[in-house]
N, C-alpha and C positions, 0 to 999 in steps of 0.2 A: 411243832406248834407251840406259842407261846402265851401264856395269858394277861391279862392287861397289865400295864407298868415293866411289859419283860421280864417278868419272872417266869421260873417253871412251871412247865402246865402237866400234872400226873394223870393219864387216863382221860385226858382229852381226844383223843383219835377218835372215839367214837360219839362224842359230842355234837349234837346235833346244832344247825344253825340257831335256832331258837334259842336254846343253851345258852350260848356261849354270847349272844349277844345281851340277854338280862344280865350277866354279869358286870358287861357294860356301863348297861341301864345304871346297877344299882352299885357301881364300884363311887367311893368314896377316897377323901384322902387316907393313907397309912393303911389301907385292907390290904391283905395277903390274901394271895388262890390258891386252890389244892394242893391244903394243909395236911396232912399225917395228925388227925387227933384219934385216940383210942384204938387204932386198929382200922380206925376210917378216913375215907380222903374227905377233907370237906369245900364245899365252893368258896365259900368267903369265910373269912377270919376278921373280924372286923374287934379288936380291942377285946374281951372278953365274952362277946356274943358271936356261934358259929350260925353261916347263914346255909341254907341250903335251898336250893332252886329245885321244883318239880314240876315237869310241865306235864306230867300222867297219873296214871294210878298213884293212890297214899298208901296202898297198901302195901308195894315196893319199897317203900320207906320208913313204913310203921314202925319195925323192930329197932332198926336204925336208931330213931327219934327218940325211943322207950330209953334205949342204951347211954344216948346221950344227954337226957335231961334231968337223970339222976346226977348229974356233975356238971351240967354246961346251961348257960340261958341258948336257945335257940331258935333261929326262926325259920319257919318255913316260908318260900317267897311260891304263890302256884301263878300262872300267868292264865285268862281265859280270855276265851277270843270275842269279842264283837263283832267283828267283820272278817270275813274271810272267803281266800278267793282258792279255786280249785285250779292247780298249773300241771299241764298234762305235757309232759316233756317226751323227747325222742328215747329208743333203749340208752342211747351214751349220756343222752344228757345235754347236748350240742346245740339240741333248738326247743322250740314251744311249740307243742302240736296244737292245743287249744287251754283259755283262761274264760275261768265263770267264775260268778259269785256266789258263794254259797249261799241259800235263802233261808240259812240260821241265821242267829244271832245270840250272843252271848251277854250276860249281864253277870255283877257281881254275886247275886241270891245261886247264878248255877255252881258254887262252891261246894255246896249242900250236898252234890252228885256223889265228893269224892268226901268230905269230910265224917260224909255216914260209916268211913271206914276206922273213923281215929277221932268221934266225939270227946271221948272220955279225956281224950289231952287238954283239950282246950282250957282247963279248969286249971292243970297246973303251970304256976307259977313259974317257973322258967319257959316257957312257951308263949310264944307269939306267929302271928302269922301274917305276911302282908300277900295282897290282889292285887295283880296288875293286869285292866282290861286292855286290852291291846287290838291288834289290827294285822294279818296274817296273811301268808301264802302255805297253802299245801301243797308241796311238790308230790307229785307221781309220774312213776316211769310205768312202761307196760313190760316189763322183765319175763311176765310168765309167772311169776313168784307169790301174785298178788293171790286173793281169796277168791271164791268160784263168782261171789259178790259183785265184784271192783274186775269180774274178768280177766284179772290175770296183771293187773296193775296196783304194783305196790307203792306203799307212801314211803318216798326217801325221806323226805323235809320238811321244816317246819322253818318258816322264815318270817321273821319280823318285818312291821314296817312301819309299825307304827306307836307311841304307847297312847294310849288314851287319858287313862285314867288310874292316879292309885292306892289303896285304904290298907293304912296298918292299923289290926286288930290284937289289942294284948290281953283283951281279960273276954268271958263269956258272953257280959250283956252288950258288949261292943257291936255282935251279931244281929242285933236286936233293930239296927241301924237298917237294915236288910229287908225288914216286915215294909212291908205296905204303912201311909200316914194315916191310914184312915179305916185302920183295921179295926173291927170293936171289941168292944173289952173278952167278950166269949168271942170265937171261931171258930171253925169245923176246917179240914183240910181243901174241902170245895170251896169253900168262901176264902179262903186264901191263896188259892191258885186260879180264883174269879178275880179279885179285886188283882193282886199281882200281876196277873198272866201270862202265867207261868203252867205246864204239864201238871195234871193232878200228883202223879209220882215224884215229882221234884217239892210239891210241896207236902209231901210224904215224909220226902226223907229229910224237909227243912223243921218238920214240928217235929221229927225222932229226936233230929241231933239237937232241938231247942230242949229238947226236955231230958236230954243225958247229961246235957251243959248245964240246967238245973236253970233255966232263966225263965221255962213255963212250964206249966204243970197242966194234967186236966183236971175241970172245974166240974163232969156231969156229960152226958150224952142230950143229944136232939136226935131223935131217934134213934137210928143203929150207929149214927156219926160221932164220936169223940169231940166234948169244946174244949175249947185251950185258951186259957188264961193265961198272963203274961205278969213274973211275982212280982 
């Protein structure tokens, strides 16, 4: 396998569709792919900023990130899905047993899920991160393999189809873009996952990582609720 402009592609075999097409997405002129910087391979090399693509957990890449921003500007790129459709394929893989949509949806504020893992980066200075809302297929085969959950059908895939939409974020109050317009000056976690509509816990963990990010503070309680000012 090769990566884009034919060059070597290191530890692509297990590259998932998803992967390997934001690479795509977001190759430019002069970028080099899986580079050898520090002991790491990195997605893009772009001039002296490494890029890195994560389409799961940030906590798989936490340490990673830590290692490399003491010496490198970097960015993380996370892709989240808006639309997305469920493809239940045969054991090989040969045909389409059944396609539905899935009746989520994703918006940019769901960042918040994984970034409650790695607040603290956002603040420094070599760190940057862009979104990209997209439009997806979940492949599943029924292998046997899968969780007692999914019955016994496992996710192979993750495939693009579409991008929608995309924000690069370089400094903390960039996030800030994220709140609701009509948020008032105090808030409680309720009334920002009312006005948003969004899960109470999503916006849980959106006023955590606002306030490790150092861009709200709390102002006082309304009852047993925490309000949150915005500095």
């Amino acid at each position: 396998m090769t990566s884009p402009k034919g060059q070597p592609a290191i530890g692509t075999l297990q590259e998932r569709s998803l992967h390997a097409k934001l690479k795509e997405v977001l190759e430019e002129p002069g970028d080099k792919f899986e580079v050898p910087v520090e002991g790491f391979v990195i997605d893009i090399v772009r001039g002296n900023l490494l890029i890195e693509i994560q389409t799961r957990n940030f906590s798989a890449i936490k340490n990673k990130l830590i290692k490399l921003l003491r010496t490198h500007k970097v960015r993380l790129v996370y892709p989240i899905a808006k639309e997305k459709w469920i493809v239940r394929e045969t054991p090989d893989g040969t045909s389409v047993v059944s396609k539905r949509r899935s009746p989520k949806k994703g918006d940019f504020i769901d960042v918040f899920y994984e970034l409650i893992r790695i607040p603290g980066l956002i603040k420094h200075h070599n760190f940057s991160i862009e979104l990209i809302l997209i439009n997806e297929e979940e492949v599943r085969r029924r292998d046997g393999k899968g969780s007692w959950r999914r019955k016994g059908w496992s996710n192979i895939d993750r495939r693009l189809t579409d991008v929608v939409e995309r924000k690069l974020f370089v400094s903390a109050s960039d996030f800030l873009q994220l709140l609701p317009d009509n948020l008032p000056e105090l808030f409680t976690n309720r009334g920002l996952a009312d006005l948003a509509r969004i899960p109470r816990r999503l916006a849980e963990k959106t006023t955590y990582c606002l306030r490790k990010m150092g861009v709200i503070e709390v102002e006082g309680k309304k009852g047993k609720a925490l309000l949150f000012k915005i500095i």
